[in-house]
C-alpha positions as CSV (number, residue, x, y, z in Angstrom):
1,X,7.8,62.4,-30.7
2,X,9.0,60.4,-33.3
3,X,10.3,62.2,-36.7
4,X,7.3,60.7,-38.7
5,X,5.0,62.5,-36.8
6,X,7.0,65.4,-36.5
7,X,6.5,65.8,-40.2
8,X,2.8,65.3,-40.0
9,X,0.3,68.1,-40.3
10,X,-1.1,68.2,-36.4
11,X,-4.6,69.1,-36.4
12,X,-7.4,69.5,-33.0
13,X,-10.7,69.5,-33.8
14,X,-12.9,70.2,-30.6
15,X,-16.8,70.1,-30.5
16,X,-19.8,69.9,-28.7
17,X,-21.5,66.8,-30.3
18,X,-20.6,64.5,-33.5
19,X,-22.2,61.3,-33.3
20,X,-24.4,61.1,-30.2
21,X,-27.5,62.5,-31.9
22,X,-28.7,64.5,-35.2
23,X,-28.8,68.0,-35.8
24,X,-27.1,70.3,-38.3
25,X,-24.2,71.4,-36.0
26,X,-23.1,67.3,-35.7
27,X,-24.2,67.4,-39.3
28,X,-21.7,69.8,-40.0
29,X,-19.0,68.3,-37.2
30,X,-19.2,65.0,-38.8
31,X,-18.8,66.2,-42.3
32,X,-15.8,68.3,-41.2
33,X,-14.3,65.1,-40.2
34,X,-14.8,63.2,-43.4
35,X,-12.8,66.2,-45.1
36,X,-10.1,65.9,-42.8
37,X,-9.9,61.9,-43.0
38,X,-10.1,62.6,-47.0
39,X,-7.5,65.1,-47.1
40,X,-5.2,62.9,-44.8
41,X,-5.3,60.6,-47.8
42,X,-3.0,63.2,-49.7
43,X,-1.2,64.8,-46.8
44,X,0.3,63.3,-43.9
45,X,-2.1,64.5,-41.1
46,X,-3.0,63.5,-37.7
47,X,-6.0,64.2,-36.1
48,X,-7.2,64.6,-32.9
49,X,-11.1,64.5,-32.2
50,X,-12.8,65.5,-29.0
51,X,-16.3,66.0,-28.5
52,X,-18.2,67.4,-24.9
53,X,-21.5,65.4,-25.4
54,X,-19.8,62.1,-26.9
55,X,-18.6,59.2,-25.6
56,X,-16.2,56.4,-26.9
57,X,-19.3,54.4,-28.1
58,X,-20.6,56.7,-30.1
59,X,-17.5,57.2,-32.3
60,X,-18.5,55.0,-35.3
61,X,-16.4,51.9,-35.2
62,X,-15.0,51.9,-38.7
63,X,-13.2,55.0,-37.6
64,X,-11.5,53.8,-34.6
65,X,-8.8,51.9,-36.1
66,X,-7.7,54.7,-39.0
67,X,-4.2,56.2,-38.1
68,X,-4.5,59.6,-39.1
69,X,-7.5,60.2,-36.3
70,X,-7.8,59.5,-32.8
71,X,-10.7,60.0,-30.8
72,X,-11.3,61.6,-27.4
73,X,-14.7,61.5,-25.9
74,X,-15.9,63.7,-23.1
75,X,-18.9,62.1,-22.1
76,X,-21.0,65.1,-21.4
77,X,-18.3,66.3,-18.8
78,X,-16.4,69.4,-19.1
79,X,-14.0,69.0,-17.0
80,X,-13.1,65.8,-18.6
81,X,-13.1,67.2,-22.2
82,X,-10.8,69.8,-20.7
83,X,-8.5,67.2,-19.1
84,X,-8.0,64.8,-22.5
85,X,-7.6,68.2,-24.4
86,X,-4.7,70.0,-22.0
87,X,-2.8,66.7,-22.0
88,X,-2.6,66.1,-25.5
89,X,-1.8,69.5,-26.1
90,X,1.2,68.8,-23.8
91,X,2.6,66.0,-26.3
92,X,1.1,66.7,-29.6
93,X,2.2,70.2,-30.7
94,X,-0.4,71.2,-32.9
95,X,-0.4,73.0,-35.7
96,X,-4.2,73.6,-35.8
97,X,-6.8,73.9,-33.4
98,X,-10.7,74.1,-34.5
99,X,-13.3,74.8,-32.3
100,X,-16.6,73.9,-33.7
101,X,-18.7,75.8,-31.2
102,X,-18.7,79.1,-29.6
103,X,-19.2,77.8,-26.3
104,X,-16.0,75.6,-26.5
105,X,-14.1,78.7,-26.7
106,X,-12.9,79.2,-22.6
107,X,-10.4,76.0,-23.4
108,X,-9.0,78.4,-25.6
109,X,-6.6,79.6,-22.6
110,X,-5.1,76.2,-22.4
111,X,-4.2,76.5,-25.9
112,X,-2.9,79.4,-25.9
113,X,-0.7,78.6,-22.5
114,X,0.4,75.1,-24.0
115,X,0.6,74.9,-27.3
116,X,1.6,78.8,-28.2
117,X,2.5,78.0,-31.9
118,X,-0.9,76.9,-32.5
119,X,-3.1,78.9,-34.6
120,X,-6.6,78.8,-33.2
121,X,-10.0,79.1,-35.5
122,X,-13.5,79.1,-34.4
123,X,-16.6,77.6,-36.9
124,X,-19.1,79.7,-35.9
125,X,-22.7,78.1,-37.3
126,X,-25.5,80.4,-37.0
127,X,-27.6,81.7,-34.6
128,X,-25.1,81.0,-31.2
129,X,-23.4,84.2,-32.7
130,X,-26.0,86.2,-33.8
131,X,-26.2,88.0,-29.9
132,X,-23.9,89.3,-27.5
133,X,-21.9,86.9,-25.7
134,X,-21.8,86.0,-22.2
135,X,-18.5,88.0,-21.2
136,X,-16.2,84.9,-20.3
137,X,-17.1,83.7,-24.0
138,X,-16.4,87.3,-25.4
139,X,-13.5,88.0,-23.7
140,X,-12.3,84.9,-25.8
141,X,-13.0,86.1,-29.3
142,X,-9.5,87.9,-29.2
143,X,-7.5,85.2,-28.5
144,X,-8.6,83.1,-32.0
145,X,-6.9,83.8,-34.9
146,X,-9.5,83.2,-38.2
147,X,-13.4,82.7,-38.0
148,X,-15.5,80.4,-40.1
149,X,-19.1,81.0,-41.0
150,X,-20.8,79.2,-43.5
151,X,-23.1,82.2,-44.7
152,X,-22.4,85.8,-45.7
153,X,-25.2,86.7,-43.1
154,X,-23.5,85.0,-40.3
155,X,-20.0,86.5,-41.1
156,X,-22.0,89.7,-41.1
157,X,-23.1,89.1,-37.9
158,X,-19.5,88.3,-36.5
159,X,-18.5,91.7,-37.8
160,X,-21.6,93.5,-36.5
161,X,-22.5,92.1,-33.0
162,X,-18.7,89.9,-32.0
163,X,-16.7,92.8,-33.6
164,X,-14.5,90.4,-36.1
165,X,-12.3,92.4,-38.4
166,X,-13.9,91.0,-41.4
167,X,-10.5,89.7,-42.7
168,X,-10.4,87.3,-40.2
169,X,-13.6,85.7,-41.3
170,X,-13.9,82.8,-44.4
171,X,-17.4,82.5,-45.4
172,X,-17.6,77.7,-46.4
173,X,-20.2,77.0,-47.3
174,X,-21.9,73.1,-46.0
175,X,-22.2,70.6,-48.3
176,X,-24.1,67.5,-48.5
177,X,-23.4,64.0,-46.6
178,X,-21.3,61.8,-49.4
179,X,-24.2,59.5,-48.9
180,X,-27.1,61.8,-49.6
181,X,-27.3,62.3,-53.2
182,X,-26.6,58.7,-53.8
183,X,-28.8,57.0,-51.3
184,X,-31.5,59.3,-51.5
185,X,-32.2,57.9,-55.1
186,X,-33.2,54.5,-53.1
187,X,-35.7,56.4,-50.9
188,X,-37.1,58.3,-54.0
189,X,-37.3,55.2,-56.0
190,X,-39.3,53.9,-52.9
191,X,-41.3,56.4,-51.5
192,X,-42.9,57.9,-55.5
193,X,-44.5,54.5,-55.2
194,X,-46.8,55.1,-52.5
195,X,-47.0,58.8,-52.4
196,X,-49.1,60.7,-54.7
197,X,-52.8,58.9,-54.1
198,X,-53.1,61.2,-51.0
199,X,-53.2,64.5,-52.7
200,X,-50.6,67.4,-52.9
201,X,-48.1,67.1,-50.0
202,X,-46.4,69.7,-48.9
203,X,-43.0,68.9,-46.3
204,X,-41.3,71.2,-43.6
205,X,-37.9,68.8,-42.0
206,X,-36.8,71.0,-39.0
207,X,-35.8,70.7,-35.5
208,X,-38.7,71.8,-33.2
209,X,-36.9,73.2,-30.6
210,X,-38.7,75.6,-27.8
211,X,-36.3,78.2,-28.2
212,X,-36.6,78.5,-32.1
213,X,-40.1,77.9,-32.7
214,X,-41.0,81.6,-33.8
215,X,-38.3,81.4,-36.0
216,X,-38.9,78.3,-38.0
217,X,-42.0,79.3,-39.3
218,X,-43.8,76.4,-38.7
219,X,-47.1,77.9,-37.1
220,X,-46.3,80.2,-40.1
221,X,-47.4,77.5,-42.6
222,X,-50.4,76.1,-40.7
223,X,-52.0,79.8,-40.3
224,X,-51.2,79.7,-44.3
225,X,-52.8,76.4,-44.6
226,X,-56.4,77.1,-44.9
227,X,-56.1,79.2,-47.9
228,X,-53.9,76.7,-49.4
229,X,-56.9,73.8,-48.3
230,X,-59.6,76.2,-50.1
231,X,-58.2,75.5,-53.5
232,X,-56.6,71.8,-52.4
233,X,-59.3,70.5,-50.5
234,X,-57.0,67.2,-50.2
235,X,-53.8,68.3,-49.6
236,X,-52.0,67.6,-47.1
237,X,-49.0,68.9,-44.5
238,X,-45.8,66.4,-43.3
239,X,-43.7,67.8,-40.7
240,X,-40.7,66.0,-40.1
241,X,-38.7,66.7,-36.5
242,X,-38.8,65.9,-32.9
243,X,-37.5,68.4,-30.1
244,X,-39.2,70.1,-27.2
245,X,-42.1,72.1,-28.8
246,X,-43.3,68.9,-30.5
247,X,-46.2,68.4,-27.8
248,X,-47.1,72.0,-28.5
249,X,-47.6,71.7,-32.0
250,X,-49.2,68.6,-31.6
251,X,-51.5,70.2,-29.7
252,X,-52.0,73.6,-31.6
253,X,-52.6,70.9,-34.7
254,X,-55.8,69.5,-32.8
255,X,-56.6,72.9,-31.8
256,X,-56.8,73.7,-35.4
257,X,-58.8,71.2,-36.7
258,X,-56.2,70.2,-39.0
259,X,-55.4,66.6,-37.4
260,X,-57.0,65.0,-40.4
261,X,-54.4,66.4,-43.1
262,X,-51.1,67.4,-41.1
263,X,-48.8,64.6,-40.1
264,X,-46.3,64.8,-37.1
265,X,-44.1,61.5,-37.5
266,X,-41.5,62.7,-35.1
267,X,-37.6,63.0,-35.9
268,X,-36.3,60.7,-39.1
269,X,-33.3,58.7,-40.4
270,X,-32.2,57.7,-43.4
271,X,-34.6,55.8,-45.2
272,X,-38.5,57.4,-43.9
273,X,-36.7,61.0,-44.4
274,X,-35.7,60.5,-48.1
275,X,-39.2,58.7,-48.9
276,X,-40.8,61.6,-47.0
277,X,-38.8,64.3,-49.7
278,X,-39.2,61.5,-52.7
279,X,-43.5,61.9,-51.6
280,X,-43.7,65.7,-51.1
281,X,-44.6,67.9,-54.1
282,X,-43.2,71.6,-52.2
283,X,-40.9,71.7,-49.8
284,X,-41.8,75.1,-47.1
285,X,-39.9,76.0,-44.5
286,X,-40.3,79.9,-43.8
287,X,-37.4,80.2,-41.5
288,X,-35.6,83.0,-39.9
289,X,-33.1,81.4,-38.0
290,X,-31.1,79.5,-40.4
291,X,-27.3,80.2,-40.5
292,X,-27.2,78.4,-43.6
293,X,-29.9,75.6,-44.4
294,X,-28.9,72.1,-45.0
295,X,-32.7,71.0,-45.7
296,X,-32.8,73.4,-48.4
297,X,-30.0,71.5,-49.8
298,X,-31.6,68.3,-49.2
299,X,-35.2,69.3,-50.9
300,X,-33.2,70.5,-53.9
301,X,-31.3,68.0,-54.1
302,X,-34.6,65.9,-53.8
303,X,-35.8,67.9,-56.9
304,X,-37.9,69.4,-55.0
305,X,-39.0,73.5,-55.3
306,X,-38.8,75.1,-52.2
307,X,-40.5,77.9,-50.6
308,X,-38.8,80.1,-47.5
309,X,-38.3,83.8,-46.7
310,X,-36.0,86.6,-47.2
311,X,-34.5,86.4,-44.1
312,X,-31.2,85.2,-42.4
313,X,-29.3,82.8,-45.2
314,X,-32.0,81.1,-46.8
315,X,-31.6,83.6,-50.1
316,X,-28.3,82.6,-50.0
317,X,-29.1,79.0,-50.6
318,X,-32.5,79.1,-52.4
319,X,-32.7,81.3,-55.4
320,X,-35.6,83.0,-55.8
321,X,-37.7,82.5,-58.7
322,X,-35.3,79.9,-60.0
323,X,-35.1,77.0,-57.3
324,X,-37.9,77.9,-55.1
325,X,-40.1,81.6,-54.2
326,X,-39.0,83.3,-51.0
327,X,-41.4,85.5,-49.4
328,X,-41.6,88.5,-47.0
329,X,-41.6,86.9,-43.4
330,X,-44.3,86.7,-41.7
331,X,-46.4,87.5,-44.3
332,X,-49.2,84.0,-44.4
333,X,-50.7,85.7,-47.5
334,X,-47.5,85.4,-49.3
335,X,-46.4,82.2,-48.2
336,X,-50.1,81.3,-49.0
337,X,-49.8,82.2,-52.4
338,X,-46.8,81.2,-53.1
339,X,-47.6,77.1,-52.3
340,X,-50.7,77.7,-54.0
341,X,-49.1,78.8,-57.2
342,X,-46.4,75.8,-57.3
343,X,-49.2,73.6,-56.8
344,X,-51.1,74.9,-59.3
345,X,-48.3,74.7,-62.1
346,X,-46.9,71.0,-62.6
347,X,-44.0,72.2,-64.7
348,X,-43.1,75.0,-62.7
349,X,-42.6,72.5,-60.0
350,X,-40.6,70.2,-62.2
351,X,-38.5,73.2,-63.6
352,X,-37.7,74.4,-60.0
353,X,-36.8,71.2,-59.0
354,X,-34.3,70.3,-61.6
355,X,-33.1,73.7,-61.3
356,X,-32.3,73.4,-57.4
357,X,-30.5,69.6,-58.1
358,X,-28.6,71.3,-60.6
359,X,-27.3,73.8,-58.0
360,X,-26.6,71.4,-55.7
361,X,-24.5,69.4,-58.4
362,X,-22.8,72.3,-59.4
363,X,-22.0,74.2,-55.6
364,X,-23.0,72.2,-52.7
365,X,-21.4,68.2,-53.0
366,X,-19.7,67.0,-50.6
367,X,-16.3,67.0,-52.4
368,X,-17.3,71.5,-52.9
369,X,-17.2,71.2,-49.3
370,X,-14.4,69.3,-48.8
371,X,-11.9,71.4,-51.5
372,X,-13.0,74.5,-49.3
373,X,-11.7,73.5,-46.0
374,X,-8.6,72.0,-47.6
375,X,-8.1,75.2,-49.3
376,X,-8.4,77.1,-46.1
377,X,-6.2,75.1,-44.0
378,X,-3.6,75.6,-46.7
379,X,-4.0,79.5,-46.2
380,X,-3.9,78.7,-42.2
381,X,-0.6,76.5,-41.8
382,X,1.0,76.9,-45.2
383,X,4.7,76.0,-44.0
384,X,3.7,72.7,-42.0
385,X,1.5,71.4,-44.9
386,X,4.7,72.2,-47.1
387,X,6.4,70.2,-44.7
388,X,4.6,67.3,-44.3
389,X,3.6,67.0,-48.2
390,X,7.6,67.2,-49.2
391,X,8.7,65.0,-46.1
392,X,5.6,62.4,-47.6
393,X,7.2,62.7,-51.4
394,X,10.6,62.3,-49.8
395,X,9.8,58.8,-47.9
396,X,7.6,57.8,-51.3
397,X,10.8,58.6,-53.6
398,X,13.0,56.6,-51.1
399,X,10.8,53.8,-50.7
400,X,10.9,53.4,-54.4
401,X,14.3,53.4,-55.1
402,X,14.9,50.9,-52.0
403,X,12.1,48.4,-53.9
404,X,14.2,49.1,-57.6
């Protein structure tokens, strides 16, 4: 290994998924790795990228060819993943390895037998820790050295049900995309244009997965939805996802009678999903299963009041009475009431809505998220970032007196 690299902060970074397909755990991967490229650009740091679900194609191409990160696909195969990971582990003496999902965690062995000086630290999202483990998996959990969780509630939940020492657990919080707040202005320029002559819209943007559908809440809203129509008659219902229980809801939509007023567009990028926030008047996702809420973030940052529960992180992220209203769960007369009052009250909507951008300026930008991580990794591998951020001034100072 050559001394320059020697010097450099030495980082792994192993996922399931960053780039093959959206959802908030590749939100959250891919976001990590903007930090890490962003905070290479003041410390000397290589890193090391591998991902189970991607392949080489689906790294994006402006990234291939920066120094600082190399990329290491496993193309939906274990075994593979495992392979590329144990043999640069042989060669690249880490000072960090991040695992981005529980499941990942078994590889953890191979760490441990390889690169022994290695600190190990597990992000833990949300609801993949909120139960007991599969014992392989659990047996694990000893072997890492810190935890992540981006909610109170889900480092609660590591303490409670994984048995994590609290100390060893940093609550980040996630932050929005770089892009967001800046591009979303485009859609809302936009999509106000052609949204408000249909009546009140009210938006839910969720993954509708079979496994979380009684969490989400969105059957929640529809049951809500006729008392809502009986002092709306013309508003309407946008939800915004794709996933396995989409032909289900399709189908409990007809079954309702409610085809006429509640849209189902499917899963949106860019563009149709920040038009769809610029159009909506409430955002309402009653949700028990968030580990932290990145649409909530989105909708406020969209100026947009939002209406959830008191469950799982979501008070964590909305503030009640101040951003948005959150409501017993599973109570359809409270989630009932509270749409019907924010569309009752224009400047309580506005007031909200300002009032939940304002929190997103102020806690939940991408460089909040990105001045978190960098201040944990200094608290994980303080005497190699010393290193490598001397070793960089050192090369800078001599490079300067060679040019004079």
């Amino acid at each position: 290994m050559s001394r320059d690299r020697q010097r450099r902060l030495r980082v792994l970074l192993v996922g399931t998924e960053f780039f093959r397909s959206y959802g908030g755990i590749q939100y959250v991967n891919r976001l990590l790795v903007d930090a890490l490229r962003e905070f290479a650009l003041r410390t000397p740091l290589q890193l090391d990228v591998f991902s189970y679900m991607d392949g080489s194609e689906h790294f994006p191409a402006m990234m291939t060819g920066d120094a600082p990160v190399r990329w290491h696909g496993g193309e939906r195969s274990r075994r593979r993943l495992a392979w590329r990971l144990t043999k640069t582990l042989a060669s690249a003496h880490p000072h960090l390895v991040l695992f981005t999902h529980v499941s990942l965690l078994p590889l953890v062995e191979a760490v441990r037998a390889l690169a022994p000086q290695a600190r190990v630290a597990l992000l833990a999202h949300g609801t993949e820790v909120w139960q007991p483990l599969a014992a392989r998996v659990a047996r694990c959990l000893a072997r890492v050295d810190s935890f992540v969780a981006p909610s109170a509630f889900t480092a609660q939940k590591l303490a409670d049900v994984q048995g994590i020492s609290p100390e060893r657990i940093t609550v980040i919080p996630h932050g929005l995309d770089p892009a967001w707040i800046r591009e979303s202005a485009a859609g809302s320029a936009a999509g106000a244009a052609g949204s408000r002559s249909g009546g009140p819209l009210l938006l839910s943007v969720t993954r509708l997965s079979r496994a979380d559908r009684e969490g989400k809440g969105i059957d929640l809203v529809l049951q809500a939805l006729p008392a809502v129509i009986a002092r709306f008659p013309s508003v309407r219902y946008r939800v915004v996802g794709g996933g396995g229980d989409f032909p289900r809801l399709a189908d409990l939509v007809r079954s309702l009678g409610f085809e006429e007023r509640t849209e189902l567009p499917g899963a949106r990028r860019s563009d149709d999903l920040w038009q769809s926030y610029a159009q909506a008047d409430v955002f309402v996702l009653p949700t028990q299963v968030e580990g932290f809420g990145i649409v909530f973030l989105e909708a406020m940052s969209s100026r947009l009041p939002v209406v959830a529960v008191r469950a799982a992180a979501a008070p964590e992220v909305v503030e009640d009475g101040v951003t948005g209203i959150l409501v017993t769960p599973g109570r359809t007369d409270q989630l009932a009431d509270a749409l019907i009052a924010l569309l009752s009250d224009e400047d309580r909507r506005r007031a909200m809505g300002e009032a939940g951008r304002r929190r997103v300026e102020l806690m939940y930008r991408f460089e909040h998220f990105s001045a978190r991580w960098e201040r944990w990794l200094a608290a994980q591998v303080p005497e190699a970032l010393y290193v490598a951020r001397q070793s960089n001034a050192l090369t800078a100072a001599r490079a300067a007196a060679g040019a004079a």
